[in-house]
C-alpha positions as CSV (number, residue, x, y, z in Angstrom):
1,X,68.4,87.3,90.2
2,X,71.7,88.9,89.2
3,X,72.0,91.1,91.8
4,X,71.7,87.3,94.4
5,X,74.6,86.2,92.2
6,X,76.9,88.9,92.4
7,X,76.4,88.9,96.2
8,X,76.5,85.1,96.7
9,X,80.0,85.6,94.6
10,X,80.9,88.5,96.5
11,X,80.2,86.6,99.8
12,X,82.0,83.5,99.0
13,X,85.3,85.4,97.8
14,X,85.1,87.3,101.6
15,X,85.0,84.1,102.8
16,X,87.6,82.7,101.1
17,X,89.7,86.0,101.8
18,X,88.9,87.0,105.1
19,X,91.5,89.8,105.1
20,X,89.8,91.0,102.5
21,X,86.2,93.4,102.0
22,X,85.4,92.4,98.6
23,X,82.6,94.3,96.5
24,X,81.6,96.2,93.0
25,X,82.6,99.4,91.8
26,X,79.6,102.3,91.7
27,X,79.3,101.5,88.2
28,X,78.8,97.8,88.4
29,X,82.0,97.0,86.0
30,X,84.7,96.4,88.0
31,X,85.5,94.1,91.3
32,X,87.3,95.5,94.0
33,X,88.9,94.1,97.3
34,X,90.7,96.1,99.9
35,X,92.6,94.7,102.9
36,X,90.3,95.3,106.2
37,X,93.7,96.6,107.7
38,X,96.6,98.7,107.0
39,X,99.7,97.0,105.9
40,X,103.1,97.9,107.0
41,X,106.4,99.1,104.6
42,X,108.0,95.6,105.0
43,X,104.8,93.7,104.1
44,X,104.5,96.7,100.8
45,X,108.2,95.8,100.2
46,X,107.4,92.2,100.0
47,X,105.1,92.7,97.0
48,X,101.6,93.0,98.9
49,X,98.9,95.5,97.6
50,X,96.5,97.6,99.8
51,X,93.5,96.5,97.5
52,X,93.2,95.3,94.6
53,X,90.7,96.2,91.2
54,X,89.6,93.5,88.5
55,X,87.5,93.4,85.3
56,X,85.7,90.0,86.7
57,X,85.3,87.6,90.3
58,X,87.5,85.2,88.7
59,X,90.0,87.5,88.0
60,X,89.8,89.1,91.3
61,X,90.0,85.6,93.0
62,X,93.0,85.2,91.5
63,X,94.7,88.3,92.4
64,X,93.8,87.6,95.9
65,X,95.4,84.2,95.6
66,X,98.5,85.5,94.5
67,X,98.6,87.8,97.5
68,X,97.4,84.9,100.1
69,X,100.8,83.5,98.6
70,X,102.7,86.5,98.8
71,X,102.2,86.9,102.2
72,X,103.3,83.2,102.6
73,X,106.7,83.7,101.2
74,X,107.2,87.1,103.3
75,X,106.2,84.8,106.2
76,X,103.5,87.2,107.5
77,X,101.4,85.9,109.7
78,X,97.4,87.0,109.3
């Protein structure tokens, strides 16, 4: 039952972030998200991570809202 959870979580964060492959670490402890495609030294110097590690799917969620909003403000377009 966990284990439909964390995926159903998993899943719906992807969704959310669709730049974004979203799953857990081989241990089962942390979240981690990493952009499906290489990101260029202007969008690095604007403050945008290649992926991104969390201690918990809210936490990550949040991370990857601050990076949605990055990108905003650099004006990249996705």
């Amino acid at each position: 039952m966990v284990a439909k959870a964390v995926e159903e979580r998993r899943v719906s964060l992807e969704t959310a972030h669709p730049g974004w492959c979203v799953g857990l670490s081989r241990t089962g402890v942390m979240w981690v998200a990493t952009r499906r495609r290489t990101l260029s030294g202007r969008e690095l110097r604007a403050g945008l991570v290649q992926s991104v590690i969390e201690d918990s799917a809210d936490a990550l969620a949040e991370r990857l809202a601050e990076q949605d909003d990055a990108e905003l403000r650099a004006g990249i377009v996705r």
